[in-house]
C-alpha positions as CSV (number, residue, x, y, z in Angstrom):
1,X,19.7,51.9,-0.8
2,X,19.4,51.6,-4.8
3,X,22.0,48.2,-4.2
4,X,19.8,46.9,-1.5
5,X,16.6,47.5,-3.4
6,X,18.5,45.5,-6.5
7,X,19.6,42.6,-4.0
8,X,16.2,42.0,-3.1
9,X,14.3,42.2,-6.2
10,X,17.0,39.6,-7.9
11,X,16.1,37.7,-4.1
12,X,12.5,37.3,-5.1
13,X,13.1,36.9,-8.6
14,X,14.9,33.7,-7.6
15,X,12.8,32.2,-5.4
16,X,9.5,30.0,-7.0
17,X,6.0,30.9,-7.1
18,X,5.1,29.2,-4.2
19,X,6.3,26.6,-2.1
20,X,6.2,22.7,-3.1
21,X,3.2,20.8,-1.4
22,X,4.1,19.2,1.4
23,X,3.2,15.3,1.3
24,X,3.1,12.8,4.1
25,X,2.5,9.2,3.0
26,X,1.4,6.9,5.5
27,X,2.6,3.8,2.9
28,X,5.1,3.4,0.3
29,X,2.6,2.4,-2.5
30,X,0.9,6.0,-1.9
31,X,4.5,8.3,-1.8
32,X,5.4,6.1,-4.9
33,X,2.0,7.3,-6.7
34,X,2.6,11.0,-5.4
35,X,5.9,11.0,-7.0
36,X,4.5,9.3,-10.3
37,X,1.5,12.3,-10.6
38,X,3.8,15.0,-8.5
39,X,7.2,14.6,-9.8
40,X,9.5,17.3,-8.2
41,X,6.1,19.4,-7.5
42,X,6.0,17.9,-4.0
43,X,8.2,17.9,-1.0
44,X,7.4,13.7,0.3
45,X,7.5,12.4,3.0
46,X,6.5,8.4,3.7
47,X,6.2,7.5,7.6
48,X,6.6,3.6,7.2
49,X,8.5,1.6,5.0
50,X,8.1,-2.0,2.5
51,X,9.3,-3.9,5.3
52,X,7.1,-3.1,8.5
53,X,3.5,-4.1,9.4
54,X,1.5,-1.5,8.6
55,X,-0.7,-2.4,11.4
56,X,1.7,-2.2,13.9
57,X,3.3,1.6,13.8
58,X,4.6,3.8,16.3
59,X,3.6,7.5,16.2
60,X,6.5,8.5,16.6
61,X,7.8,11.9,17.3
62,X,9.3,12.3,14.1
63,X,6.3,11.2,12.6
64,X,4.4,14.0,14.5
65,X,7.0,16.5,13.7
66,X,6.4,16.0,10.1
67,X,2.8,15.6,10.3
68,X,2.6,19.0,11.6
69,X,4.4,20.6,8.7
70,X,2.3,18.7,5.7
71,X,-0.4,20.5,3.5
72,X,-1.6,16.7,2.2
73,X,-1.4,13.5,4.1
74,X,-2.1,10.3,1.6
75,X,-2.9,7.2,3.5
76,X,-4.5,4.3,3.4
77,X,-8.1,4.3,5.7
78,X,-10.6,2.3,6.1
79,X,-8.9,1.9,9.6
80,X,-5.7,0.0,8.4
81,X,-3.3,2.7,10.1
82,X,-6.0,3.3,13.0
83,X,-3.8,2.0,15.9
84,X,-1.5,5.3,15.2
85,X,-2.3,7.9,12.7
86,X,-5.5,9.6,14.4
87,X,-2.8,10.1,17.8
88,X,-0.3,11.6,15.0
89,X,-2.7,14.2,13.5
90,X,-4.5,14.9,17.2
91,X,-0.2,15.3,18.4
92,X,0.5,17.0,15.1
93,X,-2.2,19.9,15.6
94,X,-2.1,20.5,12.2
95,X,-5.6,21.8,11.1
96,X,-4.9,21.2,7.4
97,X,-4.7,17.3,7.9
98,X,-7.7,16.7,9.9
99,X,-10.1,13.9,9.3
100,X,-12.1,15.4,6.8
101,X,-10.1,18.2,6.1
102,X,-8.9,19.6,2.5
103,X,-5.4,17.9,2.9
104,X,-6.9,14.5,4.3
105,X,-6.7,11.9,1.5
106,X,-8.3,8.7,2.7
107,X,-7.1,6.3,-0.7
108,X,-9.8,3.4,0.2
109,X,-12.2,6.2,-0.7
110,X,-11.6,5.6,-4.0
111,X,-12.0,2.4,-4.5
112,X,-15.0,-0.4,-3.9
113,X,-13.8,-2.4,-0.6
114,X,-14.3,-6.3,-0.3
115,X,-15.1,-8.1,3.1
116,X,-17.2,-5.6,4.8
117,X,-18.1,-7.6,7.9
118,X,-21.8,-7.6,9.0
119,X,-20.7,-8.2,13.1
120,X,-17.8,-6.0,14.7
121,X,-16.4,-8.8,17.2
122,X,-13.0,-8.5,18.6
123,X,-13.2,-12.5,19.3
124,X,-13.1,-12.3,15.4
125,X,-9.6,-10.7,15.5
126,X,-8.2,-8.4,13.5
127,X,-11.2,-7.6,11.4
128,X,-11.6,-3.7,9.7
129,X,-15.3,-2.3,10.2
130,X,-14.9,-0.8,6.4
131,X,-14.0,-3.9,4.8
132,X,-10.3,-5.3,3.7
133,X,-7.6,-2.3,3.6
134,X,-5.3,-4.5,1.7
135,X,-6.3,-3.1,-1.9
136,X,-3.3,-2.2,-3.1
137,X,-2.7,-5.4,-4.0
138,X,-4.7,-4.8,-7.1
139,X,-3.3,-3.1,-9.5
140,X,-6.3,-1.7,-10.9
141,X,-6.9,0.3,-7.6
142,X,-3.9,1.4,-7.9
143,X,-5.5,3.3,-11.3
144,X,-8.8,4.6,-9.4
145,X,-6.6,6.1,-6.1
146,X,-4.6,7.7,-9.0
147,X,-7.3,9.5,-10.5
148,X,-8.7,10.9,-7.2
149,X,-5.1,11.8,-5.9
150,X,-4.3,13.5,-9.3
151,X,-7.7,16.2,-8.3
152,X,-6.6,16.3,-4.5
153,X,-3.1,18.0,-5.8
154,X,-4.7,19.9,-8.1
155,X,-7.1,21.3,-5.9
156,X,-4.5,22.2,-3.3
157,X,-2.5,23.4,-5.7
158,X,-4.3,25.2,-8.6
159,X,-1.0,26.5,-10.3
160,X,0.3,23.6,-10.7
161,X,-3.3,21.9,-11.9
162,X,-2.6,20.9,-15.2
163,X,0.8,19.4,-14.5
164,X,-0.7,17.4,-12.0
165,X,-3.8,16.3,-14.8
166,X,-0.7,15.8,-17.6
167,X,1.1,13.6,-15.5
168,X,-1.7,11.4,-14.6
169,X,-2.8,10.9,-17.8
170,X,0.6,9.8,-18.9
171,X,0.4,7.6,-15.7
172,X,-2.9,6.0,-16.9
173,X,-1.5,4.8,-19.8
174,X,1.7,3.3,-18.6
175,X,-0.1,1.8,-15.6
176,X,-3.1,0.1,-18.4
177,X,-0.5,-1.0,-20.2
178,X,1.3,-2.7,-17.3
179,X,-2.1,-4.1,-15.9
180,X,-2.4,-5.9,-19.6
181,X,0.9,-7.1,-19.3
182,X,0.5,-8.5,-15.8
183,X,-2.1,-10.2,-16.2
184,X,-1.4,-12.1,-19.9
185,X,1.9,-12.8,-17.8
186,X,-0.2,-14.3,-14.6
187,X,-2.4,-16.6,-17.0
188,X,-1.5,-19.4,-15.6
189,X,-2.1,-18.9,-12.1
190,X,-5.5,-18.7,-12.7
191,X,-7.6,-21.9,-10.3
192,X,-4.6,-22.4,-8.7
193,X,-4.6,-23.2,-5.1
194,X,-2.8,-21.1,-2.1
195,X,-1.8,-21.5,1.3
196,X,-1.1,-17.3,3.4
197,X,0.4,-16.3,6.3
198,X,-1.6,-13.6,6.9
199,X,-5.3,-12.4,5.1
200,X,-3.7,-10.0,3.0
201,X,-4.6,-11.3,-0.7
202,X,-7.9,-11.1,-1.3
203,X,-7.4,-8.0,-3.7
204,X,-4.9,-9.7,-5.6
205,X,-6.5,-12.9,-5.6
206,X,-9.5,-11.7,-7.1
207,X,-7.7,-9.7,-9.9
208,X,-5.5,-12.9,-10.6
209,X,-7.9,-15.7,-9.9
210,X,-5.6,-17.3,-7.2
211,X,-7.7,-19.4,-4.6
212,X,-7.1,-19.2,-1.2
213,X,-7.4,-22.5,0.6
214,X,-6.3,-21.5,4.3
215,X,-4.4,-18.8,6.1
216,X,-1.5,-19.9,8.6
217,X,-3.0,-17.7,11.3
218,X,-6.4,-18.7,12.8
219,X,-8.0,-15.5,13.4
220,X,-6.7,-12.0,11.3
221,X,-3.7,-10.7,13.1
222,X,-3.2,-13.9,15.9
223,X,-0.2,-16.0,15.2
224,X,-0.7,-19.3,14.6
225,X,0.5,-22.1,17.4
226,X,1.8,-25.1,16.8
227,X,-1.5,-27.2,17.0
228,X,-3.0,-24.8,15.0
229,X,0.4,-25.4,12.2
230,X,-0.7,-28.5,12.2
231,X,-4.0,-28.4,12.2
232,X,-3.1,-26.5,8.6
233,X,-1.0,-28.9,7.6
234,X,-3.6,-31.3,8.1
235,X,-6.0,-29.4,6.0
236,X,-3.2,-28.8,2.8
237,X,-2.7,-33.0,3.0
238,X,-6.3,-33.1,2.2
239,X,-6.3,-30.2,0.1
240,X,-3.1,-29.7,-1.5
241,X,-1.7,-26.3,-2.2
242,X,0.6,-25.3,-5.4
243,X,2.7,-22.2,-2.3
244,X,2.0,-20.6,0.7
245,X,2.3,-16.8,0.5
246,X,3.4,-14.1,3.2
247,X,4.1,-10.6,2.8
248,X,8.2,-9.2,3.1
249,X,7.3,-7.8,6.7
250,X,6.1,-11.0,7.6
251,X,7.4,-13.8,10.3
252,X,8.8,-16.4,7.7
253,X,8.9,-19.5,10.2
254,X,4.7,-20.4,9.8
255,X,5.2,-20.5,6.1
256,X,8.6,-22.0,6.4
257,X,7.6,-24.8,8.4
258,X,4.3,-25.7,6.1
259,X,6.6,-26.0,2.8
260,X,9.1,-27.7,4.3
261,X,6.4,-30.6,5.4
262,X,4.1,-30.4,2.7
263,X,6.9,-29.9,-0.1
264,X,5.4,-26.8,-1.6
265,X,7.9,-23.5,-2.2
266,X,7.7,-20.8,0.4
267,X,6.3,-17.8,-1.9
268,X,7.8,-14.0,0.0
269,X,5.9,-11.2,-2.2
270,X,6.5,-7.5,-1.7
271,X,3.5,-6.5,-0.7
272,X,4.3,-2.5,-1.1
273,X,7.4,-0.5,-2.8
274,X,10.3,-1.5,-1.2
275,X,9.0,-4.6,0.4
276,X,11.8,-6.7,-1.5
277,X,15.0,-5.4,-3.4
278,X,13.7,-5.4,-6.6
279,X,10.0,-3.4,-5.5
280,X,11.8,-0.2,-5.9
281,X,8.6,1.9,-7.4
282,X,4.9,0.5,-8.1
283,X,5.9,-0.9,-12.0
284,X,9.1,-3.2,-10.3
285,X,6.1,-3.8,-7.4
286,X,4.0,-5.6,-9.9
287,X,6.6,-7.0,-11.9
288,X,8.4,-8.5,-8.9
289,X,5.3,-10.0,-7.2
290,X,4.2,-11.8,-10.8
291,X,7.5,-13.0,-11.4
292,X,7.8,-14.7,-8.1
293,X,4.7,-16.1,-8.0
294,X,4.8,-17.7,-12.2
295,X,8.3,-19.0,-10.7
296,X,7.1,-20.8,-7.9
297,X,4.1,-22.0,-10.2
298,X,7.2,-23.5,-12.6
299,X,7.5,-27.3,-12.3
């Protein structure tokens, strides 16, 4: 009995505190930030990856099955994962994770939208009712979504509250620093004129100073057609573009056909961690996207 009592006090002894939070991601951009703030303290989990629509997700079983096992889910909002995340927390049944629940982190909460339509019209296409989800693109967001994550873990996890407040701190500063050293790198992009694929830029656009001259698709999510290619082409003749941008999970033909005609390079940015080779956490995100877009600035 005395052995057995020995076995299992060395048993406990071994075993931590308490468990690690469990974190579902709905984006790569937000398990990259819980891993910056959380480090080991968290047990992630991101349902999509860099190189799929974030539109356009399945819920999955598997997502379900780890839905139903999280303590936080981080995630985008303002209706950018609505085609499949409210059927994955109804599926999941995992009270914790309910809209407006303690361990429901909506990131566009944190930050001031853009493009807030004033008429809901589905002949508009793709158009969010909260505004444009797309934020991450700005780095600066990136900052604010930290700060409010960093008191989401610490209020789920009060042990571990001022590791979670140390770490974004030491995030803040890295992150300022990079931000500073983005955008003295970016100068010279500043005015300059850009074709898209897809609405996706205004965030970074406005951080940058990039001006949007036309999008490849006519209405937000509807492919373009080939009059409607060449109704665009039509438009960059007149008003000639310096690149046309598309996000890594993007169809590359559109863009691919209007810099072949028009003679302007075909610009593929990351969009979110893991989106290209070289995105492999949000610093290389940032550094990647401004280095491909100063290169295909370069005469």
């Amino acid at each position: 009995m005395r052995t057995v009592i020995i076995m299992l006090a060395a048993l406990l002894y071994a075993l931590p505190a308490h468990a690690a939070l469990k974190v579902f991601a709905c984006e790569p951009e937000w398990g990259a930030l819980a891993t910056e703030l959380a480090g080991d303290r968290v047990e992630l989990y991101v349902a999509t990856t860099g190189r799929q629509d974030p539109h356009q997700i399945q819920a999955r079983p598997s997502l379900i099955a780890k839905a139903r096992q999280a303590d936080l889910l981080v995630c985008t909002g303002a209706e950018l994962e609505i085609g499949w995340l409210p059927m994955v927390q109804r599926q999941a049944g995992n009270p914790r994770i309910q809209p407006g629940a303690p361990g429901d982190f909506q990131a566009a909460s944190a930050v001031r939208l853009l493009e807030i339509p004033t008429v809901l019209d589905r002949a508009n296409g793709d158009v969010h009712a909260s505004g444009n989800p797309h934020f991450q693109t700005d780095p600066r967001n990136i900052g604010l979504v930290a700060a409010a994550l960093a008191q989401k873990l610490a209020a789920l996890d009060a042990p571990n509250g001022a590791f979670y407040a140390a770490r974004a701190r030491d995030f803040a500063t890295r992150w300022n620093a990079a931000i500073a050293r983005w955008a003295g790198a970016a100068a010279a992009l500043k005015d300059q004129p850009v074709a898209v694929s897809h609405h996706s830029w205004t965030y970074l656009f406005t951080w940058l100073g990039l001006r949007e001259v036309i999008a490849l698709e006519p209405k937000p999510g509807v492919p373009p057609s080939s009059g409607y290619l060449a109704q665009v082409l039509a438009t960059v003749a007149a008003q000639p573009v310096k690149m046309v941008i598309r996000a890594a999970y993007e169809d590359p033909k559109p863009s691919e056909f209007l810099a072949e005609r028009a003679r302007i390079p075909a610009v593929e940015l990351p969009f979110t961690v893991g989106g290209t080779d070289e995105a492999i956490d949000l610093f290389a995100l940032f550094d990647d996207t401004i280095a491909r877009l100063t290169k295909a600035l370069a005469p």
